[in-house]
N, C-alpha and C positions, 0 to 999 in steps of 0.2 A: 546461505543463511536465510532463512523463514522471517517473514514481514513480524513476528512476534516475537522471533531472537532479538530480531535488530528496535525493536519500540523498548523490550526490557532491557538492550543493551545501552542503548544513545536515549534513551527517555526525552524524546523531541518532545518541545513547549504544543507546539502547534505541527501538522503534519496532512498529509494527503496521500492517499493510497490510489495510486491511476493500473488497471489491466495493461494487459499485452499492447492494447489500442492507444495506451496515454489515457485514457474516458475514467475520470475518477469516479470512485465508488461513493453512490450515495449511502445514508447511514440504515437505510434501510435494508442495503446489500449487505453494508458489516455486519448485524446481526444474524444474518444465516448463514456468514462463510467461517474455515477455520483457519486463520492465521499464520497456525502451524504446520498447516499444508500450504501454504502457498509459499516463494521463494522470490526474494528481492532478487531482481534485475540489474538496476541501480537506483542511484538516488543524487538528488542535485538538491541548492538549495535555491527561491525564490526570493526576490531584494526584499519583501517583509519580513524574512526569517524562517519562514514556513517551509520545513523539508515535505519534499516531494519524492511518495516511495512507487516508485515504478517496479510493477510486480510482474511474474509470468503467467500470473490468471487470466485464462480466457473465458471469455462465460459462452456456455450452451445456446446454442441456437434453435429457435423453436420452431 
C-alpha cells in the first residue's frame, strides 16, 4: 500500500511520515515527493494519537 492509499484510506487526524531511517519528513520534503510512489512500511501509533507512517523512501545522497 502507497503512503497515499493509506492517508485516503484511514484519514489520520494528525500523522507523521519517517524514511527508511525513522528521520521524518519535513514539510518542505512533502511538497516535492509523490506519495503515490512511495509504499508504507509500517505504521504504529504515538500516546498523543499521532500515527507514525514509516515509509521505504530513502533519499539520494549527494
Amino acid at each position: 500500500m502507497t503512503v497515499k492509499e493509506f492517508l485516503d484510506k484511514e484519514k489520520p487526524n494528525k500523522y507523521i511520515i519517517t524514511d527508511r531511517m525513522r528521520t521524518p519528513f519535513k514539510e518542505e520534503q512533502l511538497k516535492w515527493l509523490d506519495l503515490s510512489d512511495i509504499e508504507v512500511r509500517t505504521t504504529d501509533i504515538l500516546a498523543d494519537g499521532t500515527v507514525r507512517i514509516h515509509s521505504d523512501y530513502m533519499p539520494d545522497a549527494c
